[in-house]
Structures are given as structure tokens and as C-alpha cells.
TITISE-838099 format. One line per field, with one value per residue (C-alpha): x, y, z; residue in three letters. Coordinates in Angstrom, 2 decimals. Last residue first. Example, Ala and Ser with C-alpha at 12.3 -4.5 7.8 and 13.67 -1.06 7.14 Angstrom:
xx <- c(13.67  12.30)
yy <- c(-1.06  -4.50)
zz <- c(7.14  7.80)
code <- c(SER  ALA)
# end
This chain:
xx <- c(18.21  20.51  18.03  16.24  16.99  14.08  14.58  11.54  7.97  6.35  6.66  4.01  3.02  2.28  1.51  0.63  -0.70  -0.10  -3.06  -1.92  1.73  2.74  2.92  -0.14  -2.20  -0.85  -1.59  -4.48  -5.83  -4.44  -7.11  -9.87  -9.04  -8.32  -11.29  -13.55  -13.16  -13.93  -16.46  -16.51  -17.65  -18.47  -17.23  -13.52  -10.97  -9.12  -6.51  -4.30  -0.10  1.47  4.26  4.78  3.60  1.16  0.31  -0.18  -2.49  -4.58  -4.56  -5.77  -8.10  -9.55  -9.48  -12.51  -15.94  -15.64  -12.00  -8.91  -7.00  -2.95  -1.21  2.67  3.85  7.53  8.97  8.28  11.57  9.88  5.62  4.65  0.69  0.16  -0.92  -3.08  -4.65  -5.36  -7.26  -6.17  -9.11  -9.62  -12.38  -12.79  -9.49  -7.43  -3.90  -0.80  2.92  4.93  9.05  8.11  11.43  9.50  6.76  7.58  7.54  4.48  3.19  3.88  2.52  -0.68  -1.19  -0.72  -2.56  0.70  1.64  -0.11  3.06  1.82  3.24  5.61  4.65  1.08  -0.84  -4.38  -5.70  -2.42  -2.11  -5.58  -5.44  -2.30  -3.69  -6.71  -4.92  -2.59  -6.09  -7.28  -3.89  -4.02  -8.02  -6.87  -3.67  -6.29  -8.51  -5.94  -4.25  -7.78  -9.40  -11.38  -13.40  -15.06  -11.89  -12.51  -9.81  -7.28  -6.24  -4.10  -3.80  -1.03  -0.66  2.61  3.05  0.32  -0.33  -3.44  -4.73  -3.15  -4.91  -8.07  -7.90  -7.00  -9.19  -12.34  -10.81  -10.61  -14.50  -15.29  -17.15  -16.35  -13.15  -9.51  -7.37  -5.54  -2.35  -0.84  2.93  2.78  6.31  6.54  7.95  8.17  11.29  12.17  11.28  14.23  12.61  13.16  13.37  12.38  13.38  12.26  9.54  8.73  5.36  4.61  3.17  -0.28  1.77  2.60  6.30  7.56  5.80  7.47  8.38  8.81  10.28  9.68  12.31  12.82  11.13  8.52  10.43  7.61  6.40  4.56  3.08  3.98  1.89  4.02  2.65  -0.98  -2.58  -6.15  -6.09  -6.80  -3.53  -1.72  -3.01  -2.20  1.59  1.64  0.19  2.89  5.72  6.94  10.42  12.58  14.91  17.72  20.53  18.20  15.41  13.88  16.18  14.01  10.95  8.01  4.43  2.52  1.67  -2.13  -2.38)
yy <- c(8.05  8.23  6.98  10.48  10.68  12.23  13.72  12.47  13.96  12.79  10.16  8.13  9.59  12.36  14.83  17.96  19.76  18.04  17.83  14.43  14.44  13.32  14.28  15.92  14.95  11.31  10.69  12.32  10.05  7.25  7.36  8.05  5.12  2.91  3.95  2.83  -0.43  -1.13  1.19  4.18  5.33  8.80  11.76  12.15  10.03  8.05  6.81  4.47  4.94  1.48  0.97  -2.17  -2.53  -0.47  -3.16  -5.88  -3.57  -3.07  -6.68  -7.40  -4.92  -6.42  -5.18  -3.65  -4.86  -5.25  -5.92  -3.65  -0.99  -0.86  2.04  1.93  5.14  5.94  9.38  10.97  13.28  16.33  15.80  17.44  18.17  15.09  13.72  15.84  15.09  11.60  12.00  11.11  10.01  6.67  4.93  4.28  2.81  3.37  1.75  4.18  3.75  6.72  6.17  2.71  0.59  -2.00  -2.32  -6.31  -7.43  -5.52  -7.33  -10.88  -10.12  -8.82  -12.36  -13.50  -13.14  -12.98  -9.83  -7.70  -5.23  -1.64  -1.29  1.66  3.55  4.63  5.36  4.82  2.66  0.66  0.32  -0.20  -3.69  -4.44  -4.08  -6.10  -9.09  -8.97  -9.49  -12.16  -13.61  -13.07  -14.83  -18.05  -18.63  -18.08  -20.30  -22.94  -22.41  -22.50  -19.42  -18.04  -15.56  -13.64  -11.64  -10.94  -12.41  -11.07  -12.31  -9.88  -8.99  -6.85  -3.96  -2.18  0.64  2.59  5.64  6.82  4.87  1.98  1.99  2.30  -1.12  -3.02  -1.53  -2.09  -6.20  -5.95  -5.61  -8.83  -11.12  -9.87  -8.00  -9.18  -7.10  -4.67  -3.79  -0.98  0.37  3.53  5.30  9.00  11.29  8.93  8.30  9.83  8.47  8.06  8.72  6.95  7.60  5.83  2.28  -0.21  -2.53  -6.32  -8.18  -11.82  -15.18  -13.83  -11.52  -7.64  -6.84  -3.63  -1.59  2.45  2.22  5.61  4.07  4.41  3.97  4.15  0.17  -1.76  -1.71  0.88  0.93  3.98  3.75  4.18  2.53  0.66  -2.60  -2.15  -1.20  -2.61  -2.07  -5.94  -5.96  -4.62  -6.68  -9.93  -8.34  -8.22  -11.89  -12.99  -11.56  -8.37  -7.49  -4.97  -2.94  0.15  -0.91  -4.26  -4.42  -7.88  -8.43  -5.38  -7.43  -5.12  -3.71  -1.51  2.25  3.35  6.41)
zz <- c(-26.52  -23.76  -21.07  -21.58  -17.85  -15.98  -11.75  -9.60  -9.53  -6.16  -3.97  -5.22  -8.81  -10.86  -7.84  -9.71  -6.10  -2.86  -0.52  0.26  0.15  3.53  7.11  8.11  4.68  4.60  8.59  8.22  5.21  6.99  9.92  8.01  5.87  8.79  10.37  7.73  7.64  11.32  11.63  12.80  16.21  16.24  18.65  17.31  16.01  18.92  19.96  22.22  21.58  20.46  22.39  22.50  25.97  24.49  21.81  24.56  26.58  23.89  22.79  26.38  26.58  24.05  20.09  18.75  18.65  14.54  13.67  15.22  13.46  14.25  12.58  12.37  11.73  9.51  8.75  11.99  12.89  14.12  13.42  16.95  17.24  15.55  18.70  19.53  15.94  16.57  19.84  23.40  25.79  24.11  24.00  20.46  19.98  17.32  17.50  17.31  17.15  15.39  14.40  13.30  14.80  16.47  13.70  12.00  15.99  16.82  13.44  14.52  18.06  16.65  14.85  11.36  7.59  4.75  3.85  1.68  -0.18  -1.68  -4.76  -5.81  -9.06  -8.29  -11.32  -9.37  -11.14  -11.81  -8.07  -7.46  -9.44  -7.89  -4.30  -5.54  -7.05  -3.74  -1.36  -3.85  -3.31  0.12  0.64  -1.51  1.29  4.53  2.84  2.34  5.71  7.38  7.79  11.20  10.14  13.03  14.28  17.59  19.81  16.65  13.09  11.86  7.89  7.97  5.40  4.17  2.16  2.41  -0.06  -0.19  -3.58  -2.00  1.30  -0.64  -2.09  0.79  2.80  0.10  -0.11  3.59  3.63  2.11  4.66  8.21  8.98  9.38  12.24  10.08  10.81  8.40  7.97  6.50  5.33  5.58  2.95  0.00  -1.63  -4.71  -7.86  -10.48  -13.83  -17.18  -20.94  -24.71  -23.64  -26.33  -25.28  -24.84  -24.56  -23.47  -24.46  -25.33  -27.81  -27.90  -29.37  -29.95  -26.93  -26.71  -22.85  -20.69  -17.33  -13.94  -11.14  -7.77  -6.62  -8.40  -11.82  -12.68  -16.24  -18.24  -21.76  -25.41  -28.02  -31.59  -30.67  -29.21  -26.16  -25.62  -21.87  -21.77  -23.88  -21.52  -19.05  -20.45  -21.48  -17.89  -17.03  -20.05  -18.10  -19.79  -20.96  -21.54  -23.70  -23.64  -21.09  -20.25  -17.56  -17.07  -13.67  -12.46  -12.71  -14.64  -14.02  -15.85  -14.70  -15.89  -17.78)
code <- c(UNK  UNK  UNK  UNK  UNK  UNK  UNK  UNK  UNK  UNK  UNK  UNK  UNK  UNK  UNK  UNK  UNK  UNK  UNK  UNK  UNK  UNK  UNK  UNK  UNK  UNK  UNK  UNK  UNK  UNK  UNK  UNK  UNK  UNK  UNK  UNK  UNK  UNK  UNK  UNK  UNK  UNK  UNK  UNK  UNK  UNK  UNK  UNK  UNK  UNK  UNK  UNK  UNK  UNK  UNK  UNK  UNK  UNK  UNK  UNK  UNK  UNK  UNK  UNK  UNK  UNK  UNK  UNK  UNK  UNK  UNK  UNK  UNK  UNK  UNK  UNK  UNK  UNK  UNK  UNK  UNK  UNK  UNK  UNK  UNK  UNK  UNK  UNK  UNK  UNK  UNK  UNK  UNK  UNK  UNK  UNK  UNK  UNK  UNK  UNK  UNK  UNK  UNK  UNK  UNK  UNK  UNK  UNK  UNK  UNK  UNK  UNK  UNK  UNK  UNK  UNK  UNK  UNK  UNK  UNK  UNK  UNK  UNK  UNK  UNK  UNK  UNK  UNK  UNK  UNK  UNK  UNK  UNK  UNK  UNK  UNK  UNK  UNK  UNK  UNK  UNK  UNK  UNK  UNK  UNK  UNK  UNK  UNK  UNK  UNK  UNK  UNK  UNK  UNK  UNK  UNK  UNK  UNK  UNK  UNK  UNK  UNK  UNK  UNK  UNK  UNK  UNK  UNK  UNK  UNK  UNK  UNK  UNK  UNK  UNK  UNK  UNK  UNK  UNK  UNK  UNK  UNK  UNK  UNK  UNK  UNK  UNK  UNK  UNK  UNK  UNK  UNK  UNK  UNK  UNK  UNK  UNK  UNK  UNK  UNK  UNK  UNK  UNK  UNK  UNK  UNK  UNK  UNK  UNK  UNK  UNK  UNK  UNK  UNK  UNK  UNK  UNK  UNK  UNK  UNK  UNK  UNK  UNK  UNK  UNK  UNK  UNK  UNK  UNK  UNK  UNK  UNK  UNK  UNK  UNK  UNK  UNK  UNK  UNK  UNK  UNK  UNK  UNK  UNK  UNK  UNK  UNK  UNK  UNK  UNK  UNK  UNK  UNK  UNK  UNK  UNK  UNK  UNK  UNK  UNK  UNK)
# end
């Protein structure tokens, strides 16, 4: 069952309240008045919601229960240099599904597109569109946040505190899993992916000044949106909940309140 969408400020004690583009996507599901379905506030907690009102201008619900969601075992923090054409949108969407909570649209030295400010604006909300779209796919609770396109400095800055640095690099000597041979203490990784041709040495350099530990994952050379994937599916199955049986949503099962009802 998909998990809808709602502003914390639109919770009451025992009632909330949809924007219209929620209610719009309810109804595209072809709930009705009278249906129960899941709702995430975004944040810890999910709700049961029993719909009572269903228009174009908005829907409401009563209350039935709710779940505090625990947080997440490791926190991802993504920075993907910007592909060709429309491969971010397949990034964008599978980083969801595995669990990323952050990705970074970086323009770097080998970035083909170069987007103006209105381009660059039309390209994140298409990139949001799809993150929510997977989200409710997916029944994840938590979104994943798309920031804004910027540079590799911007997102070295936004990863200082990660407790795990890496950037894939294709020749590097160190693989993935060596150094996942000692998880103690990592709740957080920053993961820095570069476009097609790879970062420069430059950017390299820059990131382990940062540092951003070089790596790689294995024999083959993958491409640009497909390393990521690869990349965060270990990091998810070594120190996440990938691989987890009866996971019913990100974090795992949390503790249910019948909200008094």
C-alpha cells in the first residue's frame, strides 16, 4: 500500500488534512471516502488514516492509529556528478527504493550538461517528482531530499561530519569491501560518484583533502549510473537493513499507538 504524504502542521489530536496535489494522488489511486490508507508526516511518524472527505480541492481523514519510526541505522548522503540526457532520473529513483537520504546533483569538469538557472531549476523539480514518485512505490515513510544542482566543494562542505568518506574511482587500488572490513561507529557515509570519464585528478585530490577515501568495485568499469547503485546497495546490506526480513518501512517496524481511539 502506497504511503501518502502530509505537512506536520496539518496534523490535529485525531484529524488531518491533505493538500489538494495529495488528495490528487489519492484519488489517482482511486481511493474513496470511507478507505483507510497509510500517511507519513515526512519525519518519525506514520499514521493509519480512515479518508472522510475526498474533493479536487483537498482530502481530510480521521486518525484511526500511528507508529513512531525509528531512525535508520546508517544515514546516506549521495553526490552525484550530473549524467548525460536522463540517467539521474533512474539514480534518483533507485536511491530511494535503497534507502538514501540525501542526493547532490554536482556539476563537475566533466559533466556534459551545462544548465542554465532555468534549466537547472525545471531539471530538480522533475528530479523531486521522481523521488516522490518512488517513495510512495516503494512504501518508504521518510523522503529522500534532491538538493539543489552545485559543485563538489558545496557538497564536501554539506559531508564534513559523514562518519565514512568515499568517492569511486575506477583506478583505485583499495576496494569497497576492504574498507568495510571495520563498521564500529559508522552511522553516516558520504558517497561521491563522478559523471561519465570520471572525476579529474583534480576533483580526486580535492575530495581527499576532504577526506574522501578513493575506491573501487571490482574488475569492471561501471557506468556512471550504475555505480552508485552498486555502491549503495553494499553500503545498505553491510551496515543497514537490506537483507532484512518483514521490513514494513524505512527504519524498520516502530512502536503503534492506537492514537486513543
Amino acid at each position: 500500500m502506497p504511503v501518502f504524504r502530509v505537512d506536520p502542521g496539518n496534523v490535529r489530536a485525531r484529524q488531518l488534512r491533505f493538500t489538494a496535489e495529495e488528495a490528487g494522488h489519492i484519488r489517482a489511486m482511486r481511493h474513496k471516502r470511507g478507505d483507510v490508507i497509510r500517511v507519513s508526516d515526512g519525519e518519525f511518524t506514520e499514521y493509519e488514516v480512515e479518508l472522510t472527505e475526498l474533493t479536487h480541492q483537498g482530502a481530510a481523514g480521521r486518525i484511526r492509529g500511528r507508529k513512531e519510526i525509528p531512525e535508520d541505522r546508517v544515514v546516506i548522503r549521495l553526490g552525484q556528478a550530473v549524467p548525460k540526457g536522463e540517467k539521474l532520473d533512474g539514480v534518483v529513483q533507485k536511491a530511494v527504493e535503497l534507502g538514501v537520504h540525501f542526493i547532490h546533483p554536482i556539476f563537475a569538469e566533466r559533466s556534459v550538461p551545462r544548465l542554465d538557472e532555468r534549466r537547472a531549476a525545471d531539471r530538480l523539480k522533475r528530479w523531486r517528482r521522481v523521488a516522490e514518485a518512488a517513495r510512495k512505490q516503494c512504501e518508504r515513510v521518510r523522503p529522500m531530499e534532491v538538493a539543489a544542482p552545485g559543485s563538489l566543494l558545496s557538497f564536501l562542505d554539506e559531508s564534513e561530519d559523514a562518519d565514512l568518506k568515499v568517492v569511486l574511482h575506477e583506478r583505485s587500488t583499495v576496494g569497497l569491501r576492504k574498507i568495510l572490513s571495520d563498521t564500529r561507529d559508522i552511522r553516516s557515509v558520504a558517497l561521491l560518484v563522478g559523471p561519465e570519464g570520471g572525476f579529474s585528478e583534480t576533483e580526486v585530490q580535492t575530495a581527499r583533502t576532504a577526506g574522501f577515501i578513493p575506491c573501487g568495485l571490482g574488475t569492471r568499469i561501471l557506468r556512471t549510473e550504475t555505480a552508485p547503485i552498486a555502491a549503495i546497495a553494499i553500503l545498505e546490506y553491510v551496515l543497514g537493513d537490506l537483507g532484512e526480513p518483514g521490513i514494513e518501512s524505512a527504519g524498520g517496524p516502530g512502536k503503534e499507538d492506537p492514537a486513543g481511539l
